[in-house]
C-alpha positions in Angstrom: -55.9 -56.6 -86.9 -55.8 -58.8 -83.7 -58.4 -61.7 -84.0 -60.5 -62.9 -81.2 -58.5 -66.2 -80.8 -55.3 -64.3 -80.7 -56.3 -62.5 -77.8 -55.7 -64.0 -74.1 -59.3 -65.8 -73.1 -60.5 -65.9 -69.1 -62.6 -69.3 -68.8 -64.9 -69.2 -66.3 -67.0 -71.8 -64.4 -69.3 -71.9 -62.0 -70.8 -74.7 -59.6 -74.0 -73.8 -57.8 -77.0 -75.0 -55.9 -79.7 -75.2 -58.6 -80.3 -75.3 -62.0 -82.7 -72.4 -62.5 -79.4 -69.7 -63.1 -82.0 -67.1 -61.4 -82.3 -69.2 -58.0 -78.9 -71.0 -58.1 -76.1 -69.6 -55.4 -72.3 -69.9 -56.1 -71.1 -73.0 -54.4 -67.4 -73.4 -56.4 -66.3 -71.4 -59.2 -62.8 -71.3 -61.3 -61.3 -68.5 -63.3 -58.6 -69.6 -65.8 -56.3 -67.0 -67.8 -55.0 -68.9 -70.7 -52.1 -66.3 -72.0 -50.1 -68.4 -74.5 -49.1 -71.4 -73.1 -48.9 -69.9 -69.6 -52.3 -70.7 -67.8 -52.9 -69.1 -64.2 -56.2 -70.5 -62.2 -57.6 -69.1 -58.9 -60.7 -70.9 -57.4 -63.1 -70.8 -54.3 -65.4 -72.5 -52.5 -68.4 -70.8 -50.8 -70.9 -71.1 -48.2 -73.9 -70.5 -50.1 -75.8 -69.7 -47.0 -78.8 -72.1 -48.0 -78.5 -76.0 -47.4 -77.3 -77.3 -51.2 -79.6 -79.6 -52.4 -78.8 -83.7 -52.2 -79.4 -83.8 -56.3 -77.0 -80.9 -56.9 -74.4 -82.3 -54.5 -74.4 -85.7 -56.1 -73.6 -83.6 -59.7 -70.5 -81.2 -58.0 -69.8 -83.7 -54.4 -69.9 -80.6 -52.3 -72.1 -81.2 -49.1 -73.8 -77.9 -47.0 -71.9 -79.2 -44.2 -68.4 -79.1 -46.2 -69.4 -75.3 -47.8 -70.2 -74.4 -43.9 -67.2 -75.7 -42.8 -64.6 -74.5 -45.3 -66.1 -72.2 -47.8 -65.7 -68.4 -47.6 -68.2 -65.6 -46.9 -70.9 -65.6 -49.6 -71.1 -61.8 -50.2 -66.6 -61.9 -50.0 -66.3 -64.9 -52.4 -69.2 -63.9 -54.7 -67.2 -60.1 -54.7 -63.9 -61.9 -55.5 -65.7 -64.0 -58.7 -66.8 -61.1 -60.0 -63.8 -59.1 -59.8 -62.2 -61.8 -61.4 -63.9 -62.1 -64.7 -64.6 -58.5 -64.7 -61.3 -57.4 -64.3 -60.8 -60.2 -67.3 -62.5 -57.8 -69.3 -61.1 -55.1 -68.5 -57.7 -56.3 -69.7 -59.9 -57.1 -73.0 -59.7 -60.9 -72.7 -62.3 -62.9 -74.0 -64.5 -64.7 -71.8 -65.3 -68.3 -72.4 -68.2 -70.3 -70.6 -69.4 -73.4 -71.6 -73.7 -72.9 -72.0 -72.1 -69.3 -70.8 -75.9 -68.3 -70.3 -76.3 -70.2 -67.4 -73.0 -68.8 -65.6 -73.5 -65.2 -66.4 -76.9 -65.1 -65.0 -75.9 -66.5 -62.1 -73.6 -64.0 -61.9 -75.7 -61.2 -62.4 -78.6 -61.9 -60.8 -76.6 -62.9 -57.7 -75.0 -59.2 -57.9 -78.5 -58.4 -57.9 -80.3 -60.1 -55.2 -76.7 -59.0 -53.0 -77.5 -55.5 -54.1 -74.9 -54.7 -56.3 -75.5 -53.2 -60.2 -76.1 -55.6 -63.2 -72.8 -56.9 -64.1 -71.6 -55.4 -67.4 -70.7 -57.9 -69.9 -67.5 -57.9 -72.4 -67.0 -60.2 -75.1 -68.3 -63.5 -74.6 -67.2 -67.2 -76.5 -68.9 -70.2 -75.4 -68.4 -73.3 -76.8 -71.6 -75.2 -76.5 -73.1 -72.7 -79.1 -70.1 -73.0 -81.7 -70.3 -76.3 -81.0 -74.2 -76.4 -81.9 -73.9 -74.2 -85.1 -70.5 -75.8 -86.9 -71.5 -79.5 -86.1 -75.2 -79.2 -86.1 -75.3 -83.1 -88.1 -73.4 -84.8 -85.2 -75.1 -87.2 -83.0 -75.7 -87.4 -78.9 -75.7 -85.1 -76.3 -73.9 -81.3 -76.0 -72.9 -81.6 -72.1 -69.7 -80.4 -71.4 -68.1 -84.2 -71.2 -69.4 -85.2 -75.0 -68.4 -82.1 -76.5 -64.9 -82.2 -75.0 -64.6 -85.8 -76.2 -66.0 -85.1 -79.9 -62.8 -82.5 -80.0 -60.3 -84.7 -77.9 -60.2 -82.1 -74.8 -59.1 -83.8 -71.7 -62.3 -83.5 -68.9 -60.6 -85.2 -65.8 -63.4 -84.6 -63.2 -66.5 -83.1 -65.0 -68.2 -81.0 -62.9 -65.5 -79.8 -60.8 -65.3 -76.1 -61.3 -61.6 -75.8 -62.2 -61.8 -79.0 -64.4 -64.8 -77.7 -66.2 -63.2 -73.7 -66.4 -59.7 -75.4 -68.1 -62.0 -78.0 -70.6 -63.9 -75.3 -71.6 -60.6 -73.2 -72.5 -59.0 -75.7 -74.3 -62.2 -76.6 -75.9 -62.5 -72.8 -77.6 -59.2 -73.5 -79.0 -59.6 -76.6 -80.4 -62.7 -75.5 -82.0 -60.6 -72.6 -83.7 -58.3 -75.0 -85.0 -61.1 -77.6 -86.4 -62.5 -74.6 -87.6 -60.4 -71.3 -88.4 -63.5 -69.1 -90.0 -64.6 -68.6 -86.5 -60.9 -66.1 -86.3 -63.3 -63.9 -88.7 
């Protein structure tokens, strides 16, 4: 029998315009295969049609004016995302979000409020609540930055889509090496 960690893993992140997952539009997001050592990323920048808030720009650095200016269609990039992780899925990899929650809201209720059907979820990992059950006695924060330094995962640019999507990958897998019951 295949285990879950054996199987190639799609990490997905997204950067957005607020941090209520039902209100939030898709500003950057990354999609990562990890198949072996071979690791493939695709990314896009959108115009989220709404001006992106000054506090949510000083977390990701990208301005209204620079998502105007160089991002694609909202409806075409938000289409292409979804595609992306769905067709993940479909080729039965696993789908690994840090706080995954957030992300996949967005992502459905986004398809939503564009029209489109609820997005059908696959298997999901996410490493902020592995992270939370197996080390519950560890001190200081679960963002994305601690956790990946309490495992010794490289986080270049935290909050970057593409730097958060790979962390998050190479986060699932060290946490299956520190801990190789989560296989079961």
């Amino acid at each position: 029998m295949t285990h879950w960690p054996d199987r190639p893993i799609c990490a997905f992140d997204l950067e957005t315009t607020d941090r209520d997952p039902r209100n939030a539009r898709i500003v950057t997001a990354c999609v990562a295969t990890f198949d072996g050592d071979r690791i493939d990323t695709r990314s896009w920048l959108l115009d989220p049609g709404i001006a992106i808030p000054e506090e949510t720009t000083a977390i990701h650095g990208i301005t209204t004016a620079h998502a105007r200016a160089e991002g694609l269609d909202y409806l075409e990039g938000y289409k292409q995302i979804r595609q992306a992780v769905s067709d993940a899925w479909a080729r039965g990899h696993i789908v690994v979000a840090f706080n995954a929650s957030y992300d996949l809201t967005v992502l459905d209720a986004e398809g939503r409020r564009l029209g489109l059907t609820g997005l059908d979820i696959g298997t999901v990992v996410d490493p902020y609540v592995i992270d939370r059950e197996m080390d519950r006695s560890r001190p200081g924060r679960r963002t994305l930055q601690a956790v990946c330094e309490a495992y010794g995962v490289s986080l270049p640019n935290p909050h970057e889509a593409e730097a958060d999507a790979l962390a998050a990958g190479h986060l699932t897998r060290a946490l299956v090496a520190k801990y190789p019951e989560l296989a079961e």
